[in-house]
C-alpha positions in Angstrom: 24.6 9.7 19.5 22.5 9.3 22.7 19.0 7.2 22.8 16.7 10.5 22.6 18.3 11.4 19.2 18.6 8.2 18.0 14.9 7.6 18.6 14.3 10.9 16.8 15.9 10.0 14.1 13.8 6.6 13.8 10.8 8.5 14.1 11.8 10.4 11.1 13.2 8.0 8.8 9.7 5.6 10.0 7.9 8.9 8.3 9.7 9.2 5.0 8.8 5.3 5.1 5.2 5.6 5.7 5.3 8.0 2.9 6.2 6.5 0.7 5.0 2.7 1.4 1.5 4.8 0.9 2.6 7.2 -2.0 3.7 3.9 -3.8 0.9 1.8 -3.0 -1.5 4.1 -3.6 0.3 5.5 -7.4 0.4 1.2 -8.5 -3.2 0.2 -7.3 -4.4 3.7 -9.5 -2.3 2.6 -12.2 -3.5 -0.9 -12.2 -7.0 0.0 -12.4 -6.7 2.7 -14.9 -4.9 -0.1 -17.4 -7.3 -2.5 -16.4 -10.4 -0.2 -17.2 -9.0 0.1 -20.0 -8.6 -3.1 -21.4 -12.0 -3.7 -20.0 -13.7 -1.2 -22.6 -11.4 -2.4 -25.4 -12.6 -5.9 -25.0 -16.3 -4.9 -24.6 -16.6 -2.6 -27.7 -14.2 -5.8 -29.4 -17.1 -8.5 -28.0 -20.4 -7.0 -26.4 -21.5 -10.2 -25.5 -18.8 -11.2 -23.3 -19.5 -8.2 -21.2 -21.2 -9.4 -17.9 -18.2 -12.1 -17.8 -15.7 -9.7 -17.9 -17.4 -7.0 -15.9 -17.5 -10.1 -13.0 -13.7 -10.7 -13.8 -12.8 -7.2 -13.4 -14.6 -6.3 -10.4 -12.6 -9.2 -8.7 -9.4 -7.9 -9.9 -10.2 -4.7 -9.0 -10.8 -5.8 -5.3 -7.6 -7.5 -5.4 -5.7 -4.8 -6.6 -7.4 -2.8 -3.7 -6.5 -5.0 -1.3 -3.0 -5.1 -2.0 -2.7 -1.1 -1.5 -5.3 -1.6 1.8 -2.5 -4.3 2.9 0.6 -1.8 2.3 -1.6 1.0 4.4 -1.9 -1.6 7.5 1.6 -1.9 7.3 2.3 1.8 7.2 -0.2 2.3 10.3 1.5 -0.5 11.5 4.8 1.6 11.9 3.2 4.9 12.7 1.3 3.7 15.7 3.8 0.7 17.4 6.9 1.0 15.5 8.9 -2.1 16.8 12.1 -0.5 15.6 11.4 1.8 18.5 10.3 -0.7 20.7 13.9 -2.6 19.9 15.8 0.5 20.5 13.9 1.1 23.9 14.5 -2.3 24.9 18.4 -2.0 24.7 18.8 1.5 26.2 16.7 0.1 29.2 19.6 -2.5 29.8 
């Protein structure tokens, strides 16, 4: 397998990557939220008056859930814009 086809085939499997870091990310921080809404309006029809404390609790958690699916997408832009597996594989066919 020469260097051109190998770094084809990086590029591709990097692709199926990206895919799926986001497809993932993306599927778990909806499902979070979705089960966390949830909850929320259990607790609130349960005890109305504990409603602007947990309305304050879930808007944080719901920011944190966010920012773990905004973290996965900087990694996936990470790899589609300055892959450093191709970067490695560059490196050695230049020697």
């Amino acid at each position: 397998m020469n260097v051109a086809e190998l770094l084809t085939h990086v590029q591709g499997l990097t692709a199926i990557a990206i895919g799926i870091i986001i497809g993932l990310g993306a599927l778990g921080a909806c499902l979070g939220i979705a089960i966390m809404g949830s909850k929320f309006l259990e607790s609130a029809a349960r005890q109305p008056e504990l409603v602007p404390l947990l309305q304050g609790r879930m808007f944080l958690l719901a920011g944190l859930i966010d920012a773990a699916f905004i973290i996965g997408l900087a990694v996936a832009l990470l790899f589609a814009f300055s892959n450093p597996l191709l970067s490695a594989i560059q490196a050695v066919a230049g020697h």
